[in-house]
C-alpha positions as CSV (number, residue, x, y, z in Angstrom):
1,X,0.0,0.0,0.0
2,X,1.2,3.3,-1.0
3,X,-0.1,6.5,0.9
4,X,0.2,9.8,-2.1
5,X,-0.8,13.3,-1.0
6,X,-2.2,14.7,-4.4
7,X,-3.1,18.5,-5.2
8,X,-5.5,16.7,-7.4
9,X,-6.5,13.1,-7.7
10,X,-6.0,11.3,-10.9
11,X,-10.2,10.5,-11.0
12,X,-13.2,11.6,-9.4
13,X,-13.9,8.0,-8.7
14,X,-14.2,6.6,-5.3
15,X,-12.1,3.2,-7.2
16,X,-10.3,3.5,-10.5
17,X,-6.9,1.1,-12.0
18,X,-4.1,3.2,-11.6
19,X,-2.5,1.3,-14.9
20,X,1.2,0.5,-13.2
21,X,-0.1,-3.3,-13.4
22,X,0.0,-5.5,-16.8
23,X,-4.0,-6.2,-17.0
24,X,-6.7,-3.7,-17.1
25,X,-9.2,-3.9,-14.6
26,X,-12.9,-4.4,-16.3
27,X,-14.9,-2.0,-15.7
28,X,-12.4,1.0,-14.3
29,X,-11.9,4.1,-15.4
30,X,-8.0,3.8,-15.7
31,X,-6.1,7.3,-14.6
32,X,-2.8,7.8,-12.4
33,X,-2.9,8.6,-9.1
34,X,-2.9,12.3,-9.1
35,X,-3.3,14.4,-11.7
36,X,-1.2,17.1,-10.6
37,X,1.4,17.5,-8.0
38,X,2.1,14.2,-6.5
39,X,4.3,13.2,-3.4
40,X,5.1,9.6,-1.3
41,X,3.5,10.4,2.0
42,X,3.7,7.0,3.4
43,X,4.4,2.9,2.4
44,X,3.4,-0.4,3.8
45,X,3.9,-4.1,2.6
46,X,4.6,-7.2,3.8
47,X,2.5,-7.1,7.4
48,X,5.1,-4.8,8.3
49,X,3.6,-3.2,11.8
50,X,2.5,0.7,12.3
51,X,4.0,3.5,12.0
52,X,4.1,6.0,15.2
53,X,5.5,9.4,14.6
54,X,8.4,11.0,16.6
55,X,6.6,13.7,19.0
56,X,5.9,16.9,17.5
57,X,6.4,15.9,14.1
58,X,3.0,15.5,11.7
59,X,2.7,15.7,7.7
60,X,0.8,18.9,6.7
61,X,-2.0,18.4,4.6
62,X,-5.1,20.6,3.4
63,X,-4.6,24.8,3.5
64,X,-1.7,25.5,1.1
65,X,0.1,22.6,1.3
66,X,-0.4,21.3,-2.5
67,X,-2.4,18.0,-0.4
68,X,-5.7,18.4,-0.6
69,X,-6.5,14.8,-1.3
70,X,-5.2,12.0,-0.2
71,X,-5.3,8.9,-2.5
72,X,-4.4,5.1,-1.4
73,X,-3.2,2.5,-3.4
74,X,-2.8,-0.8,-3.4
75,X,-0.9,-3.7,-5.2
76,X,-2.1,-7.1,-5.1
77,X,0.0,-10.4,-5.6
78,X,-3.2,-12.2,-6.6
79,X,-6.5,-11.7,-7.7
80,X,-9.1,-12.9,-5.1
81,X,-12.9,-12.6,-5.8
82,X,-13.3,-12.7,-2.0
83,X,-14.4,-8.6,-0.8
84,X,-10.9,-7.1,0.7
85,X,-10.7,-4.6,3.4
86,X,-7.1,-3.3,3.3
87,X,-6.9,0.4,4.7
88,X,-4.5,2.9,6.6
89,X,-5.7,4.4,9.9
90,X,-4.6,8.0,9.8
91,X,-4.3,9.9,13.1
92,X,-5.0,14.1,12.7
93,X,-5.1,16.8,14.6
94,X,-5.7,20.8,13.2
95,X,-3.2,21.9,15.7
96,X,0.0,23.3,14.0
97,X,2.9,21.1,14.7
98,X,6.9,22.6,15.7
99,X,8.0,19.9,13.4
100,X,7.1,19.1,9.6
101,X,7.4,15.5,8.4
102,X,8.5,14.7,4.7
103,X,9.4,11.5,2.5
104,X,11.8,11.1,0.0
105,X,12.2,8.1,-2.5
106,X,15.7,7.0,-3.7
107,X,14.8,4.9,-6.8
108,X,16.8,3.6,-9.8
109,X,15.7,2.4,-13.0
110,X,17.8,-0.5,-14.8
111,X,18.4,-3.9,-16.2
112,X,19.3,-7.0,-14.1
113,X,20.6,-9.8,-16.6
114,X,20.3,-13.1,-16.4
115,X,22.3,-15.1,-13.7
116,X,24.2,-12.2,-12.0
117,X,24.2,-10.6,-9.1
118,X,24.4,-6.5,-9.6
119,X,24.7,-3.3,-7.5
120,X,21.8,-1.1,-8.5
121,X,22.9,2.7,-7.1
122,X,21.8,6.8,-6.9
123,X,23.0,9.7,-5.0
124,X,21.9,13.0,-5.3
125,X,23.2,16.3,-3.7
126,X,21.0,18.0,-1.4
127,X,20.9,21.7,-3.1
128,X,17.9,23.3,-0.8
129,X,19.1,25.3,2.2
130,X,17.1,23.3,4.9
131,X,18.2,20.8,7.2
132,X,17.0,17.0,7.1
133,X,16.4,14.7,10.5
134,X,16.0,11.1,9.3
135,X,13.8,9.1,12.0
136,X,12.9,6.1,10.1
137,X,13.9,4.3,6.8
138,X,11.7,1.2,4.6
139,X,13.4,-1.0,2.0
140,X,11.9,-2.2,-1.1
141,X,12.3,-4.5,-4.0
142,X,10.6,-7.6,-5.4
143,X,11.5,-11.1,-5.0
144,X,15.3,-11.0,-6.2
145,X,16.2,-8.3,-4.0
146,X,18.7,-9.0,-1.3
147,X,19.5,-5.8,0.5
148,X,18.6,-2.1,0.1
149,X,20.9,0.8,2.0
150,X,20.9,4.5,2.2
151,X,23.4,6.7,3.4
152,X,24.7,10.3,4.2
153,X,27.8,11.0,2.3
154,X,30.0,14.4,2.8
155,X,33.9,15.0,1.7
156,X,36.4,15.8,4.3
157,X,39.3,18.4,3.8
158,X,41.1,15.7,2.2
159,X,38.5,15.2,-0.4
160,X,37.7,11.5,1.1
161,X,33.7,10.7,0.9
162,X,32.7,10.1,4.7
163,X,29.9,7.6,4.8
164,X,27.1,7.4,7.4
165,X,24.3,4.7,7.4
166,X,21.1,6.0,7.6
167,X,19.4,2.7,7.8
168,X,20.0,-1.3,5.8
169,X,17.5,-4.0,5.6
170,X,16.8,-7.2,3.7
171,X,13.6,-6.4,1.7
172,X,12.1,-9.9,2.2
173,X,11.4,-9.0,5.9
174,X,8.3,-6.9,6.6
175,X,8.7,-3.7,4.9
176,X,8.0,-1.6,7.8
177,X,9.4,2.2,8.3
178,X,12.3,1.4,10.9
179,X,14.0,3.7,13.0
180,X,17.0,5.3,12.1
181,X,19.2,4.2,14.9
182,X,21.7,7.4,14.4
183,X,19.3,9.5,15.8
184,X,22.0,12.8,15.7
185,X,22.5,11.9,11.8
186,X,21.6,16.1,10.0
187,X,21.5,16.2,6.4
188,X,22.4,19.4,5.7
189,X,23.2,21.3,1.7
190,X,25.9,19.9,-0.3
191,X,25.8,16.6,1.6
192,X,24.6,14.1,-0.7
193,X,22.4,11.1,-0.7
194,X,23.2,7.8,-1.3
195,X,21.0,4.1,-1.5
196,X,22.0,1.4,-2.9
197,X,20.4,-1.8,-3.4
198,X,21.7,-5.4,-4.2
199,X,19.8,-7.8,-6.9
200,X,20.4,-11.6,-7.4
201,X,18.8,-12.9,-10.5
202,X,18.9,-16.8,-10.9
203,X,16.6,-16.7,-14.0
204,X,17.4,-17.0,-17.4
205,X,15.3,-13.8,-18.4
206,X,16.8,-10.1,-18.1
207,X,14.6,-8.2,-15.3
208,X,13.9,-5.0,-16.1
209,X,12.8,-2.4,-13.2
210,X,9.6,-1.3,-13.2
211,X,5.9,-1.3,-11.2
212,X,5.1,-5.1,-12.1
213,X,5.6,-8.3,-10.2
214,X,7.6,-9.5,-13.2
215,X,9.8,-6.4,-13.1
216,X,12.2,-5.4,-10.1
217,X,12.5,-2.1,-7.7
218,X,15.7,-0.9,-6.2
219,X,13.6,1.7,-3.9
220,X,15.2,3.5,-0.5
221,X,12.3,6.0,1.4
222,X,14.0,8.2,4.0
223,X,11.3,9.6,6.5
224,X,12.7,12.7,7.5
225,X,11.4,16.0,9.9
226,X,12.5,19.6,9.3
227,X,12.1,22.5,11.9
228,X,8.9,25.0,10.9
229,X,6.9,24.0,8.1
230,X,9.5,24.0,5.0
231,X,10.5,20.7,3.9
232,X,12.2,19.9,0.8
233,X,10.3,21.1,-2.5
234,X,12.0,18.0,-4.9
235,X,11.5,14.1,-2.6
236,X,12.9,12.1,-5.4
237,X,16.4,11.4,-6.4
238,X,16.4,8.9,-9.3
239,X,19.6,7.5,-11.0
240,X,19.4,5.3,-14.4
241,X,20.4,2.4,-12.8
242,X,23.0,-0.4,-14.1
243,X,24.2,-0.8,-16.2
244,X,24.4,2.7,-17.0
245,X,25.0,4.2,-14.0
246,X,27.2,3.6,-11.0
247,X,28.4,5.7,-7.8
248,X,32.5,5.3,-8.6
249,X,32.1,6.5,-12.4
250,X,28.7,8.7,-12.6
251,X,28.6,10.0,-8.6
252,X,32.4,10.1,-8.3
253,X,32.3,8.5,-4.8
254,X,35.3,7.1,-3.0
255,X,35.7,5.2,0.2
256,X,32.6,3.1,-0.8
257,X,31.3,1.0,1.9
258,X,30.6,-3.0,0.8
């Protein structure tokens, strides 16, 4: 389940197919999920357990946020004709809160081939003058993934990329939002961003990434709170993927951690 704060929803339909799987659903109007202005608000698969918050912190919604709706969907692994009653319980209060809550999504895009095992990587530098707390981290990928990563990376004086984990997790656990455990970690401008996820393919088929349970995901969601209400304006930082792209040749990173 995937939790999207949209300025406007893809439909006006209380239901419609989303179109990221490979069948059409009969008798849905098909849209995406918003129509304008989208962002990742929340994730959940996997009966990973709940999500609580960090005190003071909330995710701003309605007024002049850019969420005015908030749209839920879901993926299923198989089609039942049994009634399902999936759902997210969302807690709210209209009382400002000191501390504004944000997601952002580290995603690749790329080609596994057949019988390997490959690094799929991204970084991206923070350019925004505003100060990032990570509290809690999820992993995802599909079946052939074997561990997702993210990390803070700065230089030193000596031009030697300093690493700090913000969280690491095998994706075939639950894929719950876990704590960061560096709880003084402060992404600040000019650090960069770094995730990193590692595929094992034993078929004899190249995997491509993409939304389907055929394809793969190399995705890395830091759950971050800022003081005040500004959060960061762009939550995505999206590299190619291999075989095109890797942190030593495209990034220029050193001193990468195994």
């Amino acid at each position: 389940m995937l939790l999207f704060g949209c300025e406007e929803p893809g439909s006006d339909d209380e239901v419609w197919d989303c179109g990221e799987m490979t069948t059409e659903m009969e008798g849905m109007v098909r849209a995406p999920v918003c129509k304008t202005k989208q962002s990742i608000l929340y994730a959940w698969a996997k009966d990973a357990p709940e999500l609580k918050l960090p005190k003071d912190v909330a995710f701003p919604v309605g007024g002049e946020t850019g969420v005015n709706y908030l749209v839920l969907q879901l993926h299923y692994m198989h089609d039942r004709n049994e009634p399902d009653h999936s759902g997210v319980t969302l807690y709210h209060t209209e009382e400002p809160q000191p501390k504004t809550a944000a997601t952002m999504i580290l995603v690749t895009g790329g080609l596994l081939p057949p019988k390997t095992t490959e690094s799929f990587e991204t970084a991206c530098v923070i350019e925004e003058d505003v100060e990032l707390h990570p509290f809690a981290y999820r992993t995802h990928a599909h079946r052939h993934g074997v561990e997702v990563a993210g990390w803070v990376v700065n230089e030193n004086e000596k031009g030697e990329d300093e690493w700090f984990l913000i969280g690491r997790r095998d994706p075939q656990l639950p894929q719950m939002f876990a704590p960061v455990k560096n709880t003084s970690l402060i992404v600040r401008q000019g650090d960069m961003l770094a995730a990193r996820c590692i595929l094992k393919n034993n078929e004899d088929r190249v995997i491509k990434m993409g939304p389907t349970g055929e394809d793969e995901m190399c995705n890395f969601y830091m759950m971050y709170w800022t003081d005040g209400d500004r959060t960061m304006k762009d939550n995505v930082c999206y590299s190619p993927g291999a075989p095109l792209y890797h942190w030593s040749s495209e990034a220029g990173l050193n001193h990468i951690p195994k």
